[in-house]
C-alpha positions in Angstrom: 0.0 0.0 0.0 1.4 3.1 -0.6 0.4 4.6 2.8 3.3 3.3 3.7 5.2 4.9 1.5 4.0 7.9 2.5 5.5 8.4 6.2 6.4 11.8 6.5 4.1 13.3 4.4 0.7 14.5 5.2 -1.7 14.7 2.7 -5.0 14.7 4.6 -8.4 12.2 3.7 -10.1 15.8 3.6 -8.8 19.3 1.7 -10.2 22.6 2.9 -12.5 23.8 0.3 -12.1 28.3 0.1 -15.7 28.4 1.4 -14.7 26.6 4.9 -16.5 23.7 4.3 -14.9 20.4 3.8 -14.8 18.2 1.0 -13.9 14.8 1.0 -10.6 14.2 -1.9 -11.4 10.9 -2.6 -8.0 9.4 -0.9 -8.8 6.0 -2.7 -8.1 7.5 -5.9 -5.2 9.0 -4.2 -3.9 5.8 -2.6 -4.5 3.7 -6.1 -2.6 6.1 -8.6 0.1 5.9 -5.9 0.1 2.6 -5.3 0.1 1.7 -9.2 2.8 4.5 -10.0 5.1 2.4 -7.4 4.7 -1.0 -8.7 5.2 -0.1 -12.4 8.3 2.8 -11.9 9.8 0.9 -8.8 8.9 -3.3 -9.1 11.8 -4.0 -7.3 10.9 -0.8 -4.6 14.4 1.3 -3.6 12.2 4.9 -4.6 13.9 7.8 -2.7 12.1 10.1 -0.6 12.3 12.8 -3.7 10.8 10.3 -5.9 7.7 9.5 -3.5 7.0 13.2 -3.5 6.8 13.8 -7.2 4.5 10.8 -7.6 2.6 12.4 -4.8 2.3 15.5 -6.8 1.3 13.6 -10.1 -1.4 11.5 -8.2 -2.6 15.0 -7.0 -2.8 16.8 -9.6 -4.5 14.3 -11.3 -7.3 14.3 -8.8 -7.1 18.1 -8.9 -7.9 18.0 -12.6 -11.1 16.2 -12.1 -12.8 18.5 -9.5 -11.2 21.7 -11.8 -13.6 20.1 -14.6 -16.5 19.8 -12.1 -16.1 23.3 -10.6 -16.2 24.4 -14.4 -19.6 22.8 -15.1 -21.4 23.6 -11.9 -20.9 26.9 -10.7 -22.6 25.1 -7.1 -19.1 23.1 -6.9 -16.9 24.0 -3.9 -13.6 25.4 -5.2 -10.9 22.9 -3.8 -7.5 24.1 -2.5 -5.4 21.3 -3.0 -2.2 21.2 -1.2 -0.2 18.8 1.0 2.8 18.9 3.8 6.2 17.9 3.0 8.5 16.3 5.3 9.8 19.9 6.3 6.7 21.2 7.6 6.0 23.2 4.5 2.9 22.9 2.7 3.1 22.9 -0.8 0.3 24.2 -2.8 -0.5 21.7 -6.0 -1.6 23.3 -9.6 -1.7 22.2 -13.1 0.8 23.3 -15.7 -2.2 25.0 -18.1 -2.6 27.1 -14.1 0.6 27.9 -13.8 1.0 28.8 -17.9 -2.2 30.2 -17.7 -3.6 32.1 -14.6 -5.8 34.5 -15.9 -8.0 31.5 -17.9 -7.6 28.8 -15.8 -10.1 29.3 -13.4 -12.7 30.8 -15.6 -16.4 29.6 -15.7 -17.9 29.3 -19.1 -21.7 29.9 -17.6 -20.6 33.0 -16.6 -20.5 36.5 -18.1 -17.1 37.5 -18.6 -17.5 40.5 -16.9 -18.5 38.4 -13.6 -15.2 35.8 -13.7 -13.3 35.7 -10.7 -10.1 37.6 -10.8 -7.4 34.8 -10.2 -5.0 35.5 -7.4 -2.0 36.5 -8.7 0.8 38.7 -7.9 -0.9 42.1 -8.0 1.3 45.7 -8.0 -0.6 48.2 -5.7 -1.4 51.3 -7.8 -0.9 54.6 -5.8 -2.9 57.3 -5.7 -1.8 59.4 -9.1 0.1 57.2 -10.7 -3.2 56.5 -12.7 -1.9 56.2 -16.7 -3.3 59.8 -17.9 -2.5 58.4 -21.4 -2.4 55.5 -23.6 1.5 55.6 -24.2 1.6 55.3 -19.7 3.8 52.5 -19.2 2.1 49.8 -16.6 4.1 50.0 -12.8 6.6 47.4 -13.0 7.0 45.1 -9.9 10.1 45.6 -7.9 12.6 42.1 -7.7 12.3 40.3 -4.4 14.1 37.6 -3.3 12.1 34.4 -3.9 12.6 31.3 -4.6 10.4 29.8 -8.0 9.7 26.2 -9.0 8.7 25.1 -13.1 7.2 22.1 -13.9 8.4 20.0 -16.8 6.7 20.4 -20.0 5.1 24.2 -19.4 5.4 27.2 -21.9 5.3 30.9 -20.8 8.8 31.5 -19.7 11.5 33.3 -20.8 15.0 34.9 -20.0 13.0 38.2 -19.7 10.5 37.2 -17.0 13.2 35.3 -14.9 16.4 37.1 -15.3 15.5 40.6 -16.6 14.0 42.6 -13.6 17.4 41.1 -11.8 19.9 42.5 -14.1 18.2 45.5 -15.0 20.6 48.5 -14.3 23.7 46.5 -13.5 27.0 47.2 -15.3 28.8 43.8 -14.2 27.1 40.4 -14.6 29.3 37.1 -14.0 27.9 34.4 -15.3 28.9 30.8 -13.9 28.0 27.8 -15.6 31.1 25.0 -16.1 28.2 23.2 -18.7 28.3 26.2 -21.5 30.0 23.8 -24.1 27.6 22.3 -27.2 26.1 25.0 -29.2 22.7 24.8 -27.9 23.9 25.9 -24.5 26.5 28.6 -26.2 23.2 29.5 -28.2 21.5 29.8 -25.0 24.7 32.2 -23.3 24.0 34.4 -26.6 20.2 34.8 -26.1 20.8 36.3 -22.3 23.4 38.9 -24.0 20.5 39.7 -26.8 18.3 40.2 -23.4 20.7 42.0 -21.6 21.1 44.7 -25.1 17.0 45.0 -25.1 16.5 45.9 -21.7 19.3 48.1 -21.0 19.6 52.2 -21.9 21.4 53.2 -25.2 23.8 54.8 -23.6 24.7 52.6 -20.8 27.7 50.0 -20.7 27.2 46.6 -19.2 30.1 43.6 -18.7 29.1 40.0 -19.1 31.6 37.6 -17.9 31.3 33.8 -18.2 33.2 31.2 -15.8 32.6 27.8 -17.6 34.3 24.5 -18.4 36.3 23.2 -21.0 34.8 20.7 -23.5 37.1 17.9 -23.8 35.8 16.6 -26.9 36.5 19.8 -29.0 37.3 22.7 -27.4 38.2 24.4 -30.5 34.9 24.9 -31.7 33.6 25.7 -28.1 36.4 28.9 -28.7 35.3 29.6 -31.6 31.4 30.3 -30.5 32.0 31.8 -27.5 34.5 34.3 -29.5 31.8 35.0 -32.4 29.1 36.2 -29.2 32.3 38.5 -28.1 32.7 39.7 -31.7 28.7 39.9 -31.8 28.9 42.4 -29.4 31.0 45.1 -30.9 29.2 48.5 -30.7 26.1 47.0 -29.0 26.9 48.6 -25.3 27.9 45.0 -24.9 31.8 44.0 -23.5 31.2 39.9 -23.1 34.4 38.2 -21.9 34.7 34.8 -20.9 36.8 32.8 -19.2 37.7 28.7 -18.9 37.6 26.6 -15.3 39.6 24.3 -15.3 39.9 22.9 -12.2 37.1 20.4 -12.2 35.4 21.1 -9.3 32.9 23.6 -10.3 29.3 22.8 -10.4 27.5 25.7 -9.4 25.6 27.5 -11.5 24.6 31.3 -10.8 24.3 34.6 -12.0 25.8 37.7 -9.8 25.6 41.3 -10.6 27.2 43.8 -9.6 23.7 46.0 -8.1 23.6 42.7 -5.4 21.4 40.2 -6.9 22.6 36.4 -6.9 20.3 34.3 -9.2 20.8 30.2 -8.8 19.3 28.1 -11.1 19.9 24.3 -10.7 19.9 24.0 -14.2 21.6 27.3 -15.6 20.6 28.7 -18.7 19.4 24.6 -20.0 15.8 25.1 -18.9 14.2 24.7 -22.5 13.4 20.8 -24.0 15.1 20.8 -27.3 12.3 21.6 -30.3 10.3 17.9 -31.9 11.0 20.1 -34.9 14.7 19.9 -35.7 13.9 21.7 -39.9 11.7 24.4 -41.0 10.3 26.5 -38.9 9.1 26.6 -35.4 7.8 30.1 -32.8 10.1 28.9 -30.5 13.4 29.4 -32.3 13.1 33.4 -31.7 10.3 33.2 -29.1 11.3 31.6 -25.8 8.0 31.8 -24.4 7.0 29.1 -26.9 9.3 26.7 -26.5 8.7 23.9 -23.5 10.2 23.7 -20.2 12.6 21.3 -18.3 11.9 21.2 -14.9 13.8 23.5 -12.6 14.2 25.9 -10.0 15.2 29.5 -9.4 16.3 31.4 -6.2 17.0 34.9 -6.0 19.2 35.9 -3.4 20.2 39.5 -2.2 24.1 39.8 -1.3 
């Protein structure tokens, strides 16, 4: 059974609906997509305690899915907040990719007038008094960065160096870039595409450094030079000084972004976050359009030094 499986964790037989009533989860269900997840990934049983949890998540979200469809059918049906509590204490909130990817749809009722939908609770910036746009060329407030700490799920859309690196080096003149896997020429590709970000965001007029700390590729280094010279060369007149810079001890495996205005961004899987494209000739949105392309799964923590 997987209850067993499950020591540590506490997902409850009940979840606590947002109208304070309570509404039974089915933990069957639950218990079955566990206990069938189990015997067909791990026959021979030695799952880790990180593997428990993301079947956990997947059984979950599975059930979530069903009472999303209901609560989309009958405008009677309870919303559900489905969540449960790791083995830290923590409780950890469970949505569907098409949620996360898609906020301000997801929980939309079709029976309802548009005008009537539920506004979905996302991150809202507060609006003082006269900062009202007076025109339509009036920019929208932009959020200021906090330090957080973000996790993606594998196989969403939606995400880009913009929304997770941009408000973080915005208005620095030094980044460092340290990622000892920037080696084939998708991940060089993907060192370029954080300069190109860089050059949008930035003033005219301003000058920014971008320095990379990575690793040696064994196999053929001399083409690894060669790419990461042509983004240096790319560079010229742009505002732009890239620089890079080989580790060779061997030890490096961290992989983070530091700039110089005090904001430490570690990703667990660097700049790699995107799946490579199912298309590999012709065309395809997300060859210039990141938010297009599908995700990896990883995580992001922003730190202030």
């Amino acid at each position: 059974c997987s209850s067993s499986l499950l020591k540590g964790y506490d997902e409850p037989e009940t979840l606590r609906c947002s109208n304070r009533h309570i509404c039974p989860i089915g933990a069957d269900v639950r218990h079955k997509t566990m206990s069938g997840l189990l015997k067909i990934i791990f026959p021979a049983g030695g799952e880790s305690a990180e593997d428990v949890e993301e079947l956990l998540q997947l059984a979950l979200e599975s059930r979530k899915r069903v009472k999303d469809q209901l609560l989309r059918i009958d405008a009677t049906y309870p919303n559900v907040d489905f969540y449960y509590t790791g083995t830290d204490g923590e409780k950890r909130r469970i949505q569907t990719v098409e949620e996360q990817e898609f906020p301000q749809f997801y929980h939309r009722k079709p029976a309802q007038d548009p005008g009537q939908q539920d506004a979905p609770e996302t991150d809202v910036v507060d609006v003082e008094p006269g900062d009202t746009p007076s025109g339509p060329t009036s920019a929208p407030k932009k959020p200021k960065p906090e330090e957080s700490h973000h996790v993606f799920a594998e196989n969403r859309k939606g995400v880009s160096y913009d929304q997770i690196f941009g408000p973080y080096t915005d208005g620095a003149s030094r980044i460092v870039v340290t990622d000892p896997y920037i080696r084939y020429f998708y991940q060089i590709r993907n060192m370029m595409e954080l300069v190109e970000m860089v050059i949008r965001r930035k003033a005219p007029e301003d000058q920014v450094a971008i320095h990379l700390v990575t690793g040696p590729h064994d196999g053929d280094i001399q083409k690894q030079r060669e790419l990461l010279e042509s983004i240096t060369e790319a560079c010229t007149g742009s505002g732009v000084d890239f620089t890079w810079a080989f580790d060779t001890s061997g030890k490096a495996h961290a992989r983070d972004i530091v700039t110089d205005t005090g904001w430490k961004i570690v990703l667990d899987r660097g700049l790699d976050i995107f799946q490579a494209p199912l298309r590999r000739e012709g065309f395809n949105l997300g060859d210039r359009l990141q938010e297009h392309r599908m995700l990896k799964g990883f995580y992001v923590t922003y730190v202030r030094q």
